[in-house]
N, C-alpha and C positions, 0 to 999 in steps of 0.2 A: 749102049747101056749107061745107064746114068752113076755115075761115082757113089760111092757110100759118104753121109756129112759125119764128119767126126767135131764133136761139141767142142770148145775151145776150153782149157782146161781153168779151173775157179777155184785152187788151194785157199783154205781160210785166212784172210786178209792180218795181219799184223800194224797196230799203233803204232808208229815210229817215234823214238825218246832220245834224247840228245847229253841223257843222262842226269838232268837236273830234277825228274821225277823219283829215278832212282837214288838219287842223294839227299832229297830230302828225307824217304823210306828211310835210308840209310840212320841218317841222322836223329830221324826220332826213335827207330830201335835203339840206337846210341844212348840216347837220352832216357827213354822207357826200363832199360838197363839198370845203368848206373840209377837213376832216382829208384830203382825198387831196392839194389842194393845199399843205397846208404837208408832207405827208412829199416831195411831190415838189420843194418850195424847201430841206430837209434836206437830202433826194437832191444837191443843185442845191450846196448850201454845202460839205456833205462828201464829193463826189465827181468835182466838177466844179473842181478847180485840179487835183486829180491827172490828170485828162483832158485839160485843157487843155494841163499841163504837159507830156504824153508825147504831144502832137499835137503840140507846138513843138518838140519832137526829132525826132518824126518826119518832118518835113515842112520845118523847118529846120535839121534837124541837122547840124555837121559832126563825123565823126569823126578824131583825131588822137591823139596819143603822150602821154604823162603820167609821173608819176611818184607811186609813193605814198610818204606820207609816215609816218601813222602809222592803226592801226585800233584799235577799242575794241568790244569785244563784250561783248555784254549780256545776260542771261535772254533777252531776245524780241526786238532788235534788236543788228546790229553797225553801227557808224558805220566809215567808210570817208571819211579826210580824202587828198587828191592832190591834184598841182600837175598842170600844165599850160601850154603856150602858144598862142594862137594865133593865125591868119597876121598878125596886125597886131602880132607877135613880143611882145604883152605878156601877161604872166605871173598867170595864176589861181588862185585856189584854191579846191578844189572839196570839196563833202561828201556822200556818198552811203550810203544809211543803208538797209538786206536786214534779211530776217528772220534771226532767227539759226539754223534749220534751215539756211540756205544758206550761211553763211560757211562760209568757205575760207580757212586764212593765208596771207597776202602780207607777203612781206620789206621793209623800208622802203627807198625809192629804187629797189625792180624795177618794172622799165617795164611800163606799162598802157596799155591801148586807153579813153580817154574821149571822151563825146558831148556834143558844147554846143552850145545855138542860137546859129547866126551873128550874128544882131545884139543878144544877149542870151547873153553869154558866164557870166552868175549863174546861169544855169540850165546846170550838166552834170551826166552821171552817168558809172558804172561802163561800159563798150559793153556786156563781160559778163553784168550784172546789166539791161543794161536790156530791158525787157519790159513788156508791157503790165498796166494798174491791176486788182485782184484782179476779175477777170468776175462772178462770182455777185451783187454787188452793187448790178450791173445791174438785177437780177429786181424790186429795189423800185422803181426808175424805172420798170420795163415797168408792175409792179403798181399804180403809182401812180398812171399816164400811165391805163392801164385802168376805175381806180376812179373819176378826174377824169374820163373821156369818158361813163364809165355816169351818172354824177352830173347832168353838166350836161346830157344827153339826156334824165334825167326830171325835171330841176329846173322846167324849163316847165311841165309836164302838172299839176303837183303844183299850181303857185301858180296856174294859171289852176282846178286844181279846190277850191279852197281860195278864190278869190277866187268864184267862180257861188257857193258857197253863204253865202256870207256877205254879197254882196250880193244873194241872193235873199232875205236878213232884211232888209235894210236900206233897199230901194231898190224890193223885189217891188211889182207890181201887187197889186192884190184885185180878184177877177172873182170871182161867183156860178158854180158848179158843182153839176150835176145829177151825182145816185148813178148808173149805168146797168148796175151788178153787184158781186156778193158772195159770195164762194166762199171756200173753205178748200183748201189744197193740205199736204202735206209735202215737207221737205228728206229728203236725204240719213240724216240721222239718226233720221228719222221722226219730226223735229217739227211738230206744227200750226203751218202760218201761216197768218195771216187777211190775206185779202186786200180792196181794194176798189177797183173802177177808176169815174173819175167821167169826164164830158166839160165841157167850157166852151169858151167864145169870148174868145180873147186879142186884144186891140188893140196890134201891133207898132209900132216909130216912128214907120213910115211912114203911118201909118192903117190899114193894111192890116188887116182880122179875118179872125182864122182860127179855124178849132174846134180843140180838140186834145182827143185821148181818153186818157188816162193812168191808171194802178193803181201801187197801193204797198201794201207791206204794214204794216197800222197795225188791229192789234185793237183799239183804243179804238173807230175809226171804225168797224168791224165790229159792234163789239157794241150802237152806239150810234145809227147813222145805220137808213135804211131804204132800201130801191129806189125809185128819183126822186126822191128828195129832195136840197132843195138848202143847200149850204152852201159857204163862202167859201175860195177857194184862191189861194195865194199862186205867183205866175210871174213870170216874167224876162221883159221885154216884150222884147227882141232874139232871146232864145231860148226862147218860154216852152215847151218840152221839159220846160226842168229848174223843175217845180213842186212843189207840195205842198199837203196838204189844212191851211187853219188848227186850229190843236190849239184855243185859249181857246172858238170855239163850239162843239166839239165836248165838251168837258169839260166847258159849262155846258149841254146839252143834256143830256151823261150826268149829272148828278145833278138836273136836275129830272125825268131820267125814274127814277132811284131813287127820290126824294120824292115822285112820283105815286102814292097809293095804291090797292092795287089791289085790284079789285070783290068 
């Protein structure tokens, strides 16, 4: 009777990184970060006492009678100086400063509609003129607030894949791994990649061994290794998923098999 073929096994092949990929990632979340937070503390210096200020009129506002005194217009601002009283009959003076598209003359001493916070009679304006801080300026807070939430959602992912590979240099097991297949595929652009998928037995923390079957694409090992044969692979004893075939015996195999002369 003729044997039953059993297909050589073909786990999905893994890029191997040396970590300088992941550091880069790293680093520009780093960067993507911090630059959304400082435009959002910008945002926060340059637009938040005018918000603050036109919440405390709005919300403390009283309005009352005034008088103006004198105005001063300019290229791009008019200033607007007025007195006022108020209920506690003492006497303010107020400055309130428009774009100069909006100015309008006012005779000095024609009575005026002014807004002041109750308990903080240093802050009035024009009633007129008052309106809310220019909107559109908003959209850098929204954009900022956006880029800070995308940022710190993948800041994680980054440094935990940035730390597996670089404490699988550092920290990896060494477990003996058998070849158990060797194929070539292409990408997308119809490049050869050489693949090789090996198996081993990892000892977890707990004592626990488990076998894990894994493939990556590495033509040195391709060109170099043979079917069942064994060589040394580096894993993460918590997770070893994330492993990899050691490069130095594989580099000293390929050029003694260069240096082997041949029949």
């Amino acid at each position: 009777m003729m044997s039953t073929f059993q297909s050589l096994p073909r786990p999905k092949p893994r890029s191997l990184s040396d970590g300088s990929f992941e550091s880069m990632l790293l680093v520009f979340c780093v960067v993507w970060t911090v630059g959304s937070l400082v435009m959002l503390m910008l945002c926060a210096f340059t637009l938040g006492p005018d918000w603050y200020r036109y919440w405390q009129l709005q919300h403390s506002g009283v309005v009352t009678s005034g008088q103006m005194i004198r105005q001063d217009p300019g290229k791009l601002w008019a200033s607007h100086i007025f007195q006022f009283t108020t209920d506690d009959l003492a006497v303010h003076t107020g400055q309130h400063a428009i774009p100069s598209a909006q100015f309008q003359p006012i005779a000095p001493g024609e009575t005026v509609l002014v807004r002041y916070v109750a308990h903080n009679p240093e802050i009035a304006v024009l009633e007129s003129y008052f309106t809310t801080p220019f909107m559109p300026r908003l959209w850098f807070v929204g954009l900022g607030g956006v880029m800070l939430g995308l940022g710190l959602a993948l800041l994680p992912a980054r440094w935990r894949a940035w730390r597996s590979v670089r404490r699988l240099y550092t920290q990896g097991y060494i477990a003996p791994a058998t070849v158990v297949n060797l194929w070539r595929s292409t990408n997308v652009r119809h490049q050869v990649l050489y693949c090789i998928a090996y198996e081993f037995e990892a000892t977890r923390p707990n004592g626990q061994i488990q076998t894990i079957l894994s493939a990556e694409y590495n033509e040195l090992a391709f060109e170099t290794l043979r079917l069942r044969q064994q060589t040394p692979v580096r894993y993460l004893p918590e997770n070893p998923e994330i492993c990899r075939l050691e490069v130095e015996p594989i580099i000293e195999a390929r050029i003694k098999k260069i240096n082997v002369p041949s029949p």
